[in-house]
Each structure stands twice: as structure tokens, then as C-alpha cells.
BAKOLTOR-475646 format. One record per residue (C-alpha): residue in one letter; chain; residue number from 1; x, y, z. Coordinates in Angstrom, 1 decimal. Each point is the difference from the previous one (the first is absolute). Layout:
<pts>
A A NUM X Y Z;
...
</pts>
This chain:
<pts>
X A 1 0.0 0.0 0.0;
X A 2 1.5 3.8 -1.3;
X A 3 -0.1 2.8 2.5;
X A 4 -3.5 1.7 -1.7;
X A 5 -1.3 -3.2 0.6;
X A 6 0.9 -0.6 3.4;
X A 7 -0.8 4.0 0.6;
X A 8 -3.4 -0.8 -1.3;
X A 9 -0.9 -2.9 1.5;
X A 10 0.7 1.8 3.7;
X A 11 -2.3 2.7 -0.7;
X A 12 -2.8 -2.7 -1.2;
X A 13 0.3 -2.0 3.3;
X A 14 0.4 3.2 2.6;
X A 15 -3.6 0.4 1.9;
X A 16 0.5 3.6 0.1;
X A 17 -0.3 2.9 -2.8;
X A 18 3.5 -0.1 -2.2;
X A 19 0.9 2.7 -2.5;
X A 20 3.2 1.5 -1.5;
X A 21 0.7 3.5 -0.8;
X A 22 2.5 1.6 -1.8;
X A 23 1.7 3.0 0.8;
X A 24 -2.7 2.7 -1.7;
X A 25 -2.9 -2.2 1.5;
X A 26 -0.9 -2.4 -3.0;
X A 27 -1.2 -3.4 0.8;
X A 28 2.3 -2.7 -0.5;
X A 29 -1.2 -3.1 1.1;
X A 30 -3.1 -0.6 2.0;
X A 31 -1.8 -3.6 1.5;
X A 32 -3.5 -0.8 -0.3;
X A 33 -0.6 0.9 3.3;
X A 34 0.4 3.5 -1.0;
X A 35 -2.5 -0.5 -3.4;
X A 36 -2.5 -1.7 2.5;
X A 37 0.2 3.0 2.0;
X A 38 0.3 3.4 -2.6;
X A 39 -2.1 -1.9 -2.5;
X A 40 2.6 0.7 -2.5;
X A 41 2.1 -3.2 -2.0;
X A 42 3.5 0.3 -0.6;
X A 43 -0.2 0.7 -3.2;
X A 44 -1.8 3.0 0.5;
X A 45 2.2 1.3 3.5;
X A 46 3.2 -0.8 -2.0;
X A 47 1.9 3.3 -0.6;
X A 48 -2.9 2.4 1.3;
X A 49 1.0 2.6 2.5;
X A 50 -0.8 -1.8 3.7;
X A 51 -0.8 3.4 1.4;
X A 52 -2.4 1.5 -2.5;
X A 53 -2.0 -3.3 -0.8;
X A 54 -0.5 -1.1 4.1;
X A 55 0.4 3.2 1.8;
X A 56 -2.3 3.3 0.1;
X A 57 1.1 2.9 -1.5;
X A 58 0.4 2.4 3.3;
X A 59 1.7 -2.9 1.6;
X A 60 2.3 -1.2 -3.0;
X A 61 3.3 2.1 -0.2;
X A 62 0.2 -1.0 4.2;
X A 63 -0.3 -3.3 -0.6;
X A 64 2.7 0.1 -2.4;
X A 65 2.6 1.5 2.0;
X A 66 -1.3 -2.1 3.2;
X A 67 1.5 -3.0 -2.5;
X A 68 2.6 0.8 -2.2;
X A 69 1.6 1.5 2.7;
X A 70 0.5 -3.2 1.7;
X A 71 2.2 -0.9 -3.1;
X A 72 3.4 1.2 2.1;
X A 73 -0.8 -2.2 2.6;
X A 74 2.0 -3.6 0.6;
X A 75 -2.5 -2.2 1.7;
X A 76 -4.1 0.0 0.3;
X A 77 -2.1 2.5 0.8;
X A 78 -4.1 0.0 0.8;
X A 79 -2.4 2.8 -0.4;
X A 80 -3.2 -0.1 -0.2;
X A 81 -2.1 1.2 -3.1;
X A 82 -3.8 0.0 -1.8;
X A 83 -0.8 -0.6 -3.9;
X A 84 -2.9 0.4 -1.6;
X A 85 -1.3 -3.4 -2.8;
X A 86 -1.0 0.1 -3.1;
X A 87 -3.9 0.1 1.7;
X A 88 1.3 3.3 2.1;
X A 89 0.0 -1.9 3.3;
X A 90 2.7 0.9 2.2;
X A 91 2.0 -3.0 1.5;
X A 92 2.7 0.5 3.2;
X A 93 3.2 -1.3 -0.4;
X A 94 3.1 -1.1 2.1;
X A 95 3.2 0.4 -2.3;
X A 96 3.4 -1.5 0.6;
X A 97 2.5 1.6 -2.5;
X A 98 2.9 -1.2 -0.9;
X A 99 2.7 1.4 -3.0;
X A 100 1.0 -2.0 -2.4;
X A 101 4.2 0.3 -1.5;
X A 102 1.2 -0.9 -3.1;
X A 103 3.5 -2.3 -0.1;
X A 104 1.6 3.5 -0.2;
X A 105 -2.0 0.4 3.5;
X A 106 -1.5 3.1 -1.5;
X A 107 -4.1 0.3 1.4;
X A 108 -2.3 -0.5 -3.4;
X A 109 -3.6 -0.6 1.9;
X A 110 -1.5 -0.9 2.9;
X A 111 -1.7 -2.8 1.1;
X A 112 -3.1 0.3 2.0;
X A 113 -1.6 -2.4 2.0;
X A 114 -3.7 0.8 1.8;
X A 115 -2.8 -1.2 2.1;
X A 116 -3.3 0.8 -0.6;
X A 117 -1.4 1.2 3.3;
X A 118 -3.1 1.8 -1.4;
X A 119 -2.2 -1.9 2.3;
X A 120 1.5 1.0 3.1;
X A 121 0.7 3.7 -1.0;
X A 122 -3.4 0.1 -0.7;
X A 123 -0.8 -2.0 3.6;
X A 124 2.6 2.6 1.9;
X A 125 -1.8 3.2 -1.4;
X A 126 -3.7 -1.3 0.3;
X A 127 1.2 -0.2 3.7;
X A 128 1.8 3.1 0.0;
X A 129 -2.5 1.3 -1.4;
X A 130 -2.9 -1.3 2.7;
X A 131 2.0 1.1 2.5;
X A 132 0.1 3.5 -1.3;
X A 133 -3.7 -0.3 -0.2;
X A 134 0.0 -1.3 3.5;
X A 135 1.5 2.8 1.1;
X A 136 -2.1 2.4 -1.5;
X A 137 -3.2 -1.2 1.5;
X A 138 1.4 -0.6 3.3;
X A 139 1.1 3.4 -0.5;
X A 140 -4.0 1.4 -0.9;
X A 141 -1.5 -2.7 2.8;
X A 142 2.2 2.2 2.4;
X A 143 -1.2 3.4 -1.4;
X A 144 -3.3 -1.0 0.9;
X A 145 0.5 -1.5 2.8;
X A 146 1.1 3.3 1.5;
X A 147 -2.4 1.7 -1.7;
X A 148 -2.5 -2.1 1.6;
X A 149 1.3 0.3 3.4;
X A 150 -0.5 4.3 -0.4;
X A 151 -4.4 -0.9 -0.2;
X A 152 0.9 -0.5 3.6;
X A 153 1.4 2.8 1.2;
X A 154 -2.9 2.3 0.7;
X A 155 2.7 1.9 2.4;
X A 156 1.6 1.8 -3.1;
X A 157 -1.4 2.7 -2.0;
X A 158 -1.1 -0.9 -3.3;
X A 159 2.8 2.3 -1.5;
X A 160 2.2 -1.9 2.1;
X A 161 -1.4 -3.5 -1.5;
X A 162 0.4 0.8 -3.7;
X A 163 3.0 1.7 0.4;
X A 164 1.3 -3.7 1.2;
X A 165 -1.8 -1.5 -3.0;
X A 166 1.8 2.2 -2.7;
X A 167 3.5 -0.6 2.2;
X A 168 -0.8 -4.1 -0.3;
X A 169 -1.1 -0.4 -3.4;
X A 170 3.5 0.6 -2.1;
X A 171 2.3 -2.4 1.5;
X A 172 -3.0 -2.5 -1.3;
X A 173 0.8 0.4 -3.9;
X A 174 2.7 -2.0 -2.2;
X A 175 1.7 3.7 -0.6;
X A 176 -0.8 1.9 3.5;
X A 177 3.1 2.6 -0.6;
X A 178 -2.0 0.2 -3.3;
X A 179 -3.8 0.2 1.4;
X A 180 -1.5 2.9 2.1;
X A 181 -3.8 0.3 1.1;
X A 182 -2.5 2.2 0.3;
X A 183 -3.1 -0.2 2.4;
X A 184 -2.6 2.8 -0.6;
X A 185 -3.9 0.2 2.8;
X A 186 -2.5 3.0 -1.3;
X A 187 2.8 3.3 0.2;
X A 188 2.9 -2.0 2.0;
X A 189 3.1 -1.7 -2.1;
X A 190 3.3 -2.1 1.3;
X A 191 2.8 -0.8 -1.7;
X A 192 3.0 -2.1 0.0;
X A 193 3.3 1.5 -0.1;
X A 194 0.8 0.8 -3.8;
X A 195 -3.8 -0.2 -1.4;
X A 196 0.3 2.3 -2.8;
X A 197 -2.6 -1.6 -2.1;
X A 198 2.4 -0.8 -3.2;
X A 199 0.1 -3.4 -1.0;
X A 200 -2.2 -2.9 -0.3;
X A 201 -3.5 0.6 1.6;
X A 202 -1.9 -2.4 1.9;
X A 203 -3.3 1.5 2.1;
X A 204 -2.8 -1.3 1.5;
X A 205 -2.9 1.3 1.0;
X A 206 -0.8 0.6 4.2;
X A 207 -3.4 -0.9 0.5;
X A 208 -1.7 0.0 3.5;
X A 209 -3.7 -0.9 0.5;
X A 210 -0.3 0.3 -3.8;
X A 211 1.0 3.5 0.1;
X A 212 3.1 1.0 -2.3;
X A 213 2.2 1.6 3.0;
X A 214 3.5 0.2 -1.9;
X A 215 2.7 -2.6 -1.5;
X A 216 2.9 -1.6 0.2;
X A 217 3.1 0.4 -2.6;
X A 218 3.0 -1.7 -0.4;
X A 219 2.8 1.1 -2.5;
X A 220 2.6 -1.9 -1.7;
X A 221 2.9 2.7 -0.7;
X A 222 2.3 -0.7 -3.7;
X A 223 2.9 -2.0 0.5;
X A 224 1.0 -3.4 1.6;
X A 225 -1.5 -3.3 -1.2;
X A 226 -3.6 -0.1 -0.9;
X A 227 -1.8 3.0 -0.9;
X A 228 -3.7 -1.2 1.3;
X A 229 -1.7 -1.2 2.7;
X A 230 -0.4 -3.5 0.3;
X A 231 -3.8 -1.7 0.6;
X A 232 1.4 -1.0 3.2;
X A 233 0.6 3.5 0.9;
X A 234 -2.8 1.4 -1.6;
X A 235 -2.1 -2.5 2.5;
X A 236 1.9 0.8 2.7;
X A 237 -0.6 3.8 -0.2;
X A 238 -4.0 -0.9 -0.8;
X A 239 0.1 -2.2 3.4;
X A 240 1.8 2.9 2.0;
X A 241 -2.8 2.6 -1.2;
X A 242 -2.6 -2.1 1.9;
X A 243 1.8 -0.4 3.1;
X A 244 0.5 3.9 -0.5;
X A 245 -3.8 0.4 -0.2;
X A 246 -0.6 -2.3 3.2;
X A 247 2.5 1.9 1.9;
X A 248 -1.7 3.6 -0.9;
X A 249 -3.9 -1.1 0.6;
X A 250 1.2 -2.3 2.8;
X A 251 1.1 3.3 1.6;
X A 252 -2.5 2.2 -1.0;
X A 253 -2.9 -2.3 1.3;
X A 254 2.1 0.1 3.7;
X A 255 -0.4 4.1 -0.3;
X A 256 -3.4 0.2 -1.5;
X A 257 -1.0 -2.8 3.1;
X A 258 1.9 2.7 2.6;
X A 259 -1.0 3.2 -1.6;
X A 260 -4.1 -1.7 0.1;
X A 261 1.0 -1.0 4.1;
X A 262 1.6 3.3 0.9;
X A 263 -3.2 1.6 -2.0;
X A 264 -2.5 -2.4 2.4;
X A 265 2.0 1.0 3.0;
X A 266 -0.3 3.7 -0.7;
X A 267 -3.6 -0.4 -1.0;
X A 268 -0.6 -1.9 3.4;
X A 269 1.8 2.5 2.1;
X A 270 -1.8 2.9 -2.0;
X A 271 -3.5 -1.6 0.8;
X A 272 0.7 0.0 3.7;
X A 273 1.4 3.2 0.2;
X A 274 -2.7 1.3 -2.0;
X A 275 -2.6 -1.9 3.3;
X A 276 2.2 1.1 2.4;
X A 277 -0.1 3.5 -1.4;
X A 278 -3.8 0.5 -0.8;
X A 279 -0.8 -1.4 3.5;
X A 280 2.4 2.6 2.2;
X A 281 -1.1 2.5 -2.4;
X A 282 -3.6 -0.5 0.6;
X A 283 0.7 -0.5 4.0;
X A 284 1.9 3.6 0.1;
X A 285 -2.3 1.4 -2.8;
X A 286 -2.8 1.0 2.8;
X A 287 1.8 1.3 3.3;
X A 288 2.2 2.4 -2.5;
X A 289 -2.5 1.4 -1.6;
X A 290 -1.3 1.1 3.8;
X A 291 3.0 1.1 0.8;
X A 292 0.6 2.4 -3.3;
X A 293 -4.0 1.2 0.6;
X A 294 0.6 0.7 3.7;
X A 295 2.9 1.7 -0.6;
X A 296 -1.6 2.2 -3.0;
X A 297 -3.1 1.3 2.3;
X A 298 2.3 0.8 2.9;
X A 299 2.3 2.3 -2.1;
X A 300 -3.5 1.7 -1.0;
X A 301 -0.4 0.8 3.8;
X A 302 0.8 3.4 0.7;
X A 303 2.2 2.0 2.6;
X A 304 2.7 -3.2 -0.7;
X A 305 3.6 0.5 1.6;
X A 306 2.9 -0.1 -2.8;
X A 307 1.2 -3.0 1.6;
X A 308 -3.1 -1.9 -0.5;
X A 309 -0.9 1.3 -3.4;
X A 310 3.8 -1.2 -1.2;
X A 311 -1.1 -3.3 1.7;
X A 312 -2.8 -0.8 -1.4;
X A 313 1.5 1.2 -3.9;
X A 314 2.9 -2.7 0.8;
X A 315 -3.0 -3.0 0.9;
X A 316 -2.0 1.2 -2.9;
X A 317 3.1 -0.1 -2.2;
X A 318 1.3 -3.6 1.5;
X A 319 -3.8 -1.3 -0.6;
X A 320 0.2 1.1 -3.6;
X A 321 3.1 -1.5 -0.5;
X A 322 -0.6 -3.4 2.2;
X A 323 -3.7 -0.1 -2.3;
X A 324 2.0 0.5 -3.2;
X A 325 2.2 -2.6 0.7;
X A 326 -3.7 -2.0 0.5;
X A 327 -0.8 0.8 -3.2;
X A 328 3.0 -1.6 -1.6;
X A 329 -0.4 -3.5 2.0;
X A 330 -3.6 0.2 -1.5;
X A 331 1.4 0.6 -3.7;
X A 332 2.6 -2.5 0.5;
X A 333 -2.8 -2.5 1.7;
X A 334 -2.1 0.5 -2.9;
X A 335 -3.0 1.4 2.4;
X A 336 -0.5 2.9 -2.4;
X A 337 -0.9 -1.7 -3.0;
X A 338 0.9 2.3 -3.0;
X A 339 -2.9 2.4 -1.8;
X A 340 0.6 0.0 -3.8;
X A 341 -1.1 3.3 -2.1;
X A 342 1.3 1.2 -3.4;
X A 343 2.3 2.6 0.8;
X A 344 2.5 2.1 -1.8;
X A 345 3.7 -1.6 1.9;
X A 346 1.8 4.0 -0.7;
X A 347 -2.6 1.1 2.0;
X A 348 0.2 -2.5 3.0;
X A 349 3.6 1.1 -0.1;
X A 350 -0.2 3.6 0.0;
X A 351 -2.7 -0.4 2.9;
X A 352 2.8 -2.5 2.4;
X A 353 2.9 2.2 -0.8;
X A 354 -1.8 3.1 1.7;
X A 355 -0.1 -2.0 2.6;
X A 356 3.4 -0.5 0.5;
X A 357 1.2 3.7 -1.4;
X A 358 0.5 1.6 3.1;
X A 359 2.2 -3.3 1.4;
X A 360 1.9 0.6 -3.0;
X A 361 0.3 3.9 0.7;
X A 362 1.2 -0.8 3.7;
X A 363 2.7 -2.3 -1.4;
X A 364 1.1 2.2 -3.0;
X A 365 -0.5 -1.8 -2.5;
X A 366 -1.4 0.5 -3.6;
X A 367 -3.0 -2.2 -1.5;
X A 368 0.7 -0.1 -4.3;
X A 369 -3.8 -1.1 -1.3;
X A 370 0.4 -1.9 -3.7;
X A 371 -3.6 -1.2 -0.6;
X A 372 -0.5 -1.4 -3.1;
X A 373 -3.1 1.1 -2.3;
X A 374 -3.0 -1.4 -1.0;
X A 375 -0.1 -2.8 2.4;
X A 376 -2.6 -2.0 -0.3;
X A 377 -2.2 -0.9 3.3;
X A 378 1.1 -2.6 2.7;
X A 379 -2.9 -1.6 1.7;
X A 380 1.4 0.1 3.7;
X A 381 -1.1 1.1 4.0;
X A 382 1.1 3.5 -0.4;
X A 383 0.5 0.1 4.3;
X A 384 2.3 -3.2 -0.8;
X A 385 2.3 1.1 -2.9;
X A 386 0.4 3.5 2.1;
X A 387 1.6 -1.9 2.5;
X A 388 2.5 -1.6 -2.1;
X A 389 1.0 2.8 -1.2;
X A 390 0.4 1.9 3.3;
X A 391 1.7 -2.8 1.5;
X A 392 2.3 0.0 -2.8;
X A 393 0.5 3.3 -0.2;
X A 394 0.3 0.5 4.0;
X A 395 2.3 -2.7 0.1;
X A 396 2.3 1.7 -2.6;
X A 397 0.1 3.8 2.6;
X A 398 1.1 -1.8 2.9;
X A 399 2.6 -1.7 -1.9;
X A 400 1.9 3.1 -1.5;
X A 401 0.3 2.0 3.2;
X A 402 2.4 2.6 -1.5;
X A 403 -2.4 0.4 -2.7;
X A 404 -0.2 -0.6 -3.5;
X A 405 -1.8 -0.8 -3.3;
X A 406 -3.5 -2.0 -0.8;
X A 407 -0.8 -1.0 -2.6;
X A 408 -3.8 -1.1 -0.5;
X A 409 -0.9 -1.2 -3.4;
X A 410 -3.1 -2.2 -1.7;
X A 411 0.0 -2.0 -2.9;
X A 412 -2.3 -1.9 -2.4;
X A 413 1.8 -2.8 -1.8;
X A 414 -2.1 -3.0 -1.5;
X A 415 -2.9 -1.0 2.3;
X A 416 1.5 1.1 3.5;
X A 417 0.6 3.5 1.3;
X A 418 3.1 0.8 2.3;
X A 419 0.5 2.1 2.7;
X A 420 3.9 0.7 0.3;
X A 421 1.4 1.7 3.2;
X A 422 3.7 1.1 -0.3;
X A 423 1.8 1.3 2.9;
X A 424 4.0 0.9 0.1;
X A 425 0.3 -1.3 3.8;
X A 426 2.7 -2.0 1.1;
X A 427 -1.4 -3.6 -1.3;
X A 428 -0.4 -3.2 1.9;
X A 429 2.8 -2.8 0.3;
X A 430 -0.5 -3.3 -2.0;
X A 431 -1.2 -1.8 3.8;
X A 432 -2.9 2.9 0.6;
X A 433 -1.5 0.1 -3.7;
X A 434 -0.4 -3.5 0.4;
X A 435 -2.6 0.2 3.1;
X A 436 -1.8 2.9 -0.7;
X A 437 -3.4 -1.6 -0.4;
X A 438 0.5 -1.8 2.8;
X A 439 -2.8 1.2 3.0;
X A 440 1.2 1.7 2.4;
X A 441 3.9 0.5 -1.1;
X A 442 1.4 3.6 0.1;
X A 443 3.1 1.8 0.0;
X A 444 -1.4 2.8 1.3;
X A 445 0.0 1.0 3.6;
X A 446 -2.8 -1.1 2.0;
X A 447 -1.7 3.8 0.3;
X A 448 0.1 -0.2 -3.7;
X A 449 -1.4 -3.3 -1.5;
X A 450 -1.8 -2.9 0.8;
X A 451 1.3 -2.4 -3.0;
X A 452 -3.4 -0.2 -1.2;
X A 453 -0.1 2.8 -2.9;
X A 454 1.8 -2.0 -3.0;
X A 455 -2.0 -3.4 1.2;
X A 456 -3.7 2.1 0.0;
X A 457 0.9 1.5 -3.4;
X A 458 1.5 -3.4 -1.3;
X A 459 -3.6 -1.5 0.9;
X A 460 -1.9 2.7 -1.3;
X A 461 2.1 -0.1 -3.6;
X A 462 -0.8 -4.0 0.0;
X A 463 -3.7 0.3 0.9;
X A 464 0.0 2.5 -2.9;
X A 465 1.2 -2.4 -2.4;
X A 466 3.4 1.8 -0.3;
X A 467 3.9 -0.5 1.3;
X A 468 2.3 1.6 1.3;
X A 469 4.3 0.3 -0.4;
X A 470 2.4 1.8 1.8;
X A 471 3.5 1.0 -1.2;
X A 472 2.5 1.7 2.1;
X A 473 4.0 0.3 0.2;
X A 474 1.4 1.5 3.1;
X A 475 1.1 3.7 -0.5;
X A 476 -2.2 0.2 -3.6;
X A 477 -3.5 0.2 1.7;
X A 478 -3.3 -2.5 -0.4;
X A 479 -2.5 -0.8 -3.0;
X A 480 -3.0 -1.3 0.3;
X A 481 -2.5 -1.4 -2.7;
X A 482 -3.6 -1.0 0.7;
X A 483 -1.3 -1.4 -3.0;
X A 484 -4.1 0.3 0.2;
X A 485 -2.3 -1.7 -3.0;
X A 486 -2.3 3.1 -1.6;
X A 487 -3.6 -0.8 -0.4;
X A 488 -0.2 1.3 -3.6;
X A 489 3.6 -0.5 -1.5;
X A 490 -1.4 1.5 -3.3;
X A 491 -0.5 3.5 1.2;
X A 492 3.1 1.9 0.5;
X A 493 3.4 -0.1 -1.9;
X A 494 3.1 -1.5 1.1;
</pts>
């Protein structure tokens, strides 16, 4: 047997892949096990270019250096490679290479020996790539694990909760150095660091009690691999929405349930104030009004001392101010029910403001009158609105004791009518404004108040069908708005 022969009849018998190339990359030789597996015959691989009938074009020239730079080297080498059949099917190959001297011991090819390990390639990145996968969920099973653990944390605010949401949600996607979020309820919005809103959109809508309330958006910025959201994620960020929604109507039920108790509470304390208050009121009603008569008809006596005349004024005075003070535990117990007439509201005004003109004289201070024209009627107890605006009005005198501005103005807008009191006094704090309904709470001193003027005049707006608002920033003065619906809305002008 020649050399060729024997040559030939190694490469038939090796199990593995044998092919020879010369130095420019031409096939040389080749055994059936590599026509079995490129779907080529010899005849057809014999003097083709290796490189440009296996290997893809953006991979070719580095395959071809990876090899026939191997050709300086003495003994075998491995690498490790891919080529794609005659079918297009890539198959995974082991190589051994080993060059090939002539009896001059100058390298003319190389002989290359492989393995096809397609099969387990193939095994190794299915499980690579189920690992990744793996990952990834175990990754969005933890997002919303935490998410779900925020539903029950009715200590935080809700700004507080969804600012954790938007902070957990990133680290969750394939790309999170890539992915930012952003979490909008009605006019509120929070972001992840570096939302800019450039790049692949993902949003989806936040719906709570089948009311659209805002959304949830996650971006994909350019760069990096992948340049969309997968189904995975885009499931993920649906799933996250609803624990969102759970989270906000979760903690809105708790404060509509504790707003509704405190309300029941204050209506309950109101209701037996308001028995307390009618009862003493009736019980002191009768032996004052003795006292203020007595005390009238013995002032009419004549030939009085000056002591006893001044004495009598003071008891007369006190009983005036003790009955008016009567009079205000019977608006606030609702013992003087209201007697509704059509009146013109400028005029009610103009008729409680003389009232108070000469308190405002005393105290130096200056009452600005903006009525507006053309207003239709309001049908209200003319006794009842008077008071409201007195109290208002008296309230605002004692507070700017060095004087000041008022400013008393009415308004038609829509199907309500406003009385607006403006005074430039020093304001309340945050803690007072919040309990100025409240029976029986004052600031001022005792001599001066009873706590019962804003609480009558908050019960008299309500039983007209009205409400009332109070603004007021200490050292900028008070506003006050009482809103009161107009029995013919179509007369008048705005």
C-alpha cells in the first residue's frame, strides 16, 4: 500500500470529522464523515475555499486567521468552532489541528481533525439559557412579592407606598440600568431615577374601581442588547399595575372608613351638645329675662343715686350679653328653626354691617364694600343670614386690634351666591384653623367670646343649603367664603 493510500484509508476509518487544508484554506482531502455531515461529496468540497463555503460571512475572515495561524505551531492544537451545511444548519465542532511538513519539513496544509458536539452545545445553551430564564422570573416573583407586602402597610402614606413601587420595579427587567418607570394617580407622578421618556414605551393603564386613575410606563433607553420589552416583562409590569391599584383603593377605603367614623363621632358629640345646649338654655332663658326686666323698671325709678344707676346699667348690660350668648346656644341647638323669604343678599349685608360700624370705628378700622350687581334673590331667614355676617364681621374687629382693612364683598357665580369677608389681621396658625367649627373653642379671652359664633354660623350656612371655607396665613389676614344656593339662578348676571 503507497502513502495516499495508507493516508486515505486513516481518514475513512477515523470516527471523528477529517479534512485537510492547504495553506490559502482550499480543501484537500476530506472523509465521509465530513460529507455525511456538510452535505457536500468530495468532489464538490475538493479545492473550494473552507472558509467561504462553511463559515458565515461576518464570521469568515476570523475563522481564517483563528486556523491558518496555527500553521507555525509544532504539535496539536484544539479550538473550538461552528459551520453552517449545505441545509443552513449550524453544527458545533471540537477541532484538533495539526500541520502538515513536506520532506523539506516546510508546512503545506493542515490537517484537521473534529467532533461533532452539536448536540451537547445545543443541551449546554438550552440550560444556560433556562437558567437565565430562571433567573428572570425569580427576579419578577421577587418584585411582586415586595410589592405585595406594601398592601399591608396601612402605616405609610400612599406617596410613601408608590414611591417604594417605582424604586422596586427596575431592578425586575433583563436591562434594569436600561429601564426606568413611571407611576402617575389623578395629578400625582413618580419616577425612577433617569425616566426621561426616550426609548421603547411600554404603559398600562391604572384602573381602580373601574375608574381610569393614571398608568404605569416603563422605558427601554437605545443601546445594550435587546431593544424591546420582552412578553415576560410586559406581563410583569401588567401584574405590578394591579397590585398598584390594590395598594391605592386598599388605602383609600381605610380613610374614607375613618374620615365616615370621625364624621359619626362629631355628629354624635354635635347632637349632644346641641341637648345639652337647648336644655341649659331654656332653664336660664326664664330667670334672665326677670332679671334684665327688673333691672330695666328700677332704672325708670326716680331720685336714683349715681351709684345705683351705674349698677343697674352694668346688670342690664351683663343680662344682654349672658341672653345673647342664649341666643347662640339656641341657633347652634337648632331651637330657632330658620324663616325663609326672598330677599335681596346686598341688602342683608348693608343692614348687619351697620351693625357692627361703630365696633369698627372704636377699633380704627376701615370696612371696603364690593357688592356685586344685579344679584338675583336668595331665599333665606333674613334674622339668620344677619348673624352670619355679623359674626363674621365682629369676629374680624377683635382680631386686628391696631386696626386695619375690611374688605366685604358678594358674588353671583353659577347657582350659588357668596358672601366674602376679607380682613388683613394677623391670621390663624395651621392647629387653630383646623378647629374653628368646633363648639365652644376660642382664642379669644373669656370676656370676649364664647367659641360659639363660627359653630352657630356654620349651622346656619348648612341648614341653608350652603358651605362655608376659611383661608388664613398668619401675618396675611383671614378669608372667608360662604357659598349660599340663589332661589332663581336666572335673574341676575354673574
Amino acid at each position: 500500500m503507497n502513502l495516499q493510500n495508507y493516508y486515505d484509508t486513516v481518514m475513512q476509518l477515523s470516527h471523528g470529522i477529517v479534512v485537510t487544508l492547504d495553506l490559502h484554506g482550499r480543501v484537500v482531502h476530506g472523509n465521509a464523515e465530513l460529507e455525511n455531515l456538510s452535505g457536500y461529496s468530495m468532489k464538490e468540497l475538493a479545492g473550494r475555499d473552507w472558509f467561504e463555503t462553511f463559515i458565515p460571512g461576518e464570521e469568515r475572515e476570523a475563522a481564517r486567521r483563528a486556523i491558518l495561524e496555527r500553521v507555525g505551531d509544532q504539535g496539536v492544537s484544539a479550538m473550538a468552532g461552528s459551520i453552517t451545511d449545505r441545509d443552513g444548519d449550524v453544527v458545533y465542532i471540537n477541532w484538533n489541528l495539526k500541520p502538515l511538513a513536506d520532506s523539506e519539513g516546510t508546512v503545506i496544509s493542515v490537517l484537521c481533525v473534529g467532533q461533532d458536539v452539536t448536540d451537547h452545545t445545543l443541551r449546554e445553551d438550552g440550560l444556560l439559557r433556562e437558567r437565565s430564564n430562571l433567573m428572570e422570573r425569580n427576579k419578577e416573583l421577587y418584585c411582586l412579592y415586595r410589592i405585595s407586602q406594601l398592601t399591608g402597610r396601612l402605616d405609610l402614606e400612599l406617596e410613601d407606598l408608590l414611591g417604594r413601587v417605582v424604586a422596586i420595579l427596575p431592578p425586575a427587567f433583563q436591562d434594569p440600568v436600561r429601564t426606568s418607570v413611571r407611576l402617575t394617580l389623578d395629578q400625582a407622578a413618580w419616577e425612577s431615577p433617569g425616566y426621561d421618556g426616550n426609548g421603547h414605551l411600554y404603559k398600562v393603564d391604572l384602573m381602580i374601581q373601574e375608574e381610569k386613575r393614571g398608568s404605569l410606563r416603563a422605558v427601554l433607553k437605545p443601546g445594550g442588547f435587546g431593544s424591546r420589552f420582552t412578553k415576560d416583562e410586559r406581563d410583569l409590569l401588567a401584574t405590578a399595575v394591579r397590585q398598584v391599584a390594590a395598594i391605592v383603593a386598599k388605602k383609600e377605603n381605610r380613610l374614607a372608613k375613618q374620615a365616615l367614623e370621625s364624621q359619626l363621632r362629631r355628629a354624635d358629640r354635635l347632637a349632644k351638645i346641641g341637648q345639652f345646649s337647648a336644655g341649659v338654655a331654656h332653664e336660664i332663658n326664664e330667670p334672665l329675662s326677670n332679671i334684665l326686666g327688673f333691672a330695666e323698671l328700677a332704672l325708670q325709678a326716680p331720685g336714683l343715686p349715681a351709684q345705683a344707676a351705674s349698677d343697674l346699667r352694668s346688670i342690664v348690660d351683663s343680662s344682654l350679653h349672658a341672653r345673647e350668648i342664649i341666643r347662640k346656644l339656641m341657633f347652634f341647638a337648632r331651637q330657632l328653626p330658620p324663616q325663609l323669604l326672598s330677599v335681596d343678599l346686598n341688602d342683608l349685608v348693608e343692614q348687619a354691617l351697620g351693625i357692627t360700624r361703630s365696633g369698627a370705628k372704636r377699633s380704627n378700622i376701615e370696612i371696603v364694600r364690593n357688592y356685586a350687581e344685579n344679584m338675583p334673590p336668595i331665599l333665606a331667614d333674613p334674622q339668620h343670614i344677619k348673624q352670619v355676617v355679623v359674626n363674621l364681621v365682629s369676629n374680624a374687629i377683635q382680631a386686628m386690634e391696631q386696626g386695619g382693612s375690611l374688605t366685604v364683598s358678594t358674588l353671583h357665580h353659577g347657582s350659588d351666591l357668596y358672601i366674602i369677608v376679607e380682613d388683613t389681621g394677623p391670621g390663624m396658625a395651621p392647629e387653630a384653623l383646623k378647629q374653628i367649627f368646633t363648639p365652644f373653642y376660642t382664642t379669644k379671652d373669656v370676656e370676649r367670646g364664647t367659641g360659639l359664633g363660627l359653630s352657630v354660623v356654620h349651622g346656619i350656612v348648612k341648614a341653608h343649603g350652603g358651605f362655608i371655607q376659611v383661608q388664613s396665613t398668619p401675618g396675611r389676614g383671614t378669608r372667608v367664603e360662604v357659598a349660599l344656593p340663589c332661589s332663581n339662578p336666572d335673574k341676575g348676571t354673574e
